[in-house]
C-alpha positions, 0 to 999 in steps of 0.5 A: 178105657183111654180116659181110665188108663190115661188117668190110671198113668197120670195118677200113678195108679194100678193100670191094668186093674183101672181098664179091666174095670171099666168092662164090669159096667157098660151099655151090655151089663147095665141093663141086668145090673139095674134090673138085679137091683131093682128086684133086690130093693123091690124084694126088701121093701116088701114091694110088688114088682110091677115092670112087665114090659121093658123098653130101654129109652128114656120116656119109659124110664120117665113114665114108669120112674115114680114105680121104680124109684125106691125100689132101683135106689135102695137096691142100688145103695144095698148092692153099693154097699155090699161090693163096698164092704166086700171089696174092703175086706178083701183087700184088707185080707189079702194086704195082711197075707202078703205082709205076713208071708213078706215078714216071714221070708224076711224072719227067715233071711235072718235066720239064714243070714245068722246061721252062715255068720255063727259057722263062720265065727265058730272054731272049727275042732 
């Protein structure tokens, strides 16, 4: 969380969103992120799933990564993918909302501001 809020200050990035981002992916949420993936990738492949046991060390990982392999990778790429392009429109969504409703107070600033102006040039009867 510092090097991502010391990074969000120096690049002059969104520093609330660089820290609170950093708590969707850590040592508690890894675990079952990895896991999703790799019944997603398992699932669309076609492949049976054959992890029974889990340990969570590194020797496992290596006795057992030629059956997870593809699997974890293409469920990884896929759930990338996905939150990639889901992020994207939602930005892309949210951007326009807020261009839209900046125009129209602007349109109605104008309106506002024209109306105050025509009165005050206007004869009065």
């Amino acid at each position: 969380m510092l090097l991502a809020a010391l990074l969000a200050i120096v690049s002059r990035c969104n520093l609330p969103l660089s820290v609170a981002l950093c708590w969707i992916t850590n040592p508690l949420t890894i675990p079952p992120m990895f896991y999703f993936a790799y019944r997603l990738g398992a699932w669309l492949l076609g492949v049976d799933v054959e992890i029974t046991g889990i340990r969570l060390n590194l020797s496992w990982l290596w006795e057992n990564a030629s059956r997870i392999g593809y699997p974890l990778l293409f469920g990884s790429l896929v759930c990338g993918w996905v939150a990639g392009v889901s992020g994207f429109v939602i930005v892309r969504v949210m951007w326009r909302f807020h261009v839209i409703s900046r125009w129209r107070e602007r349109s109605r600033v104008r309106r506002m501001r024209k109306q105050i102006k025509d009165s005050a040039t206007s004869p009065d009867l």
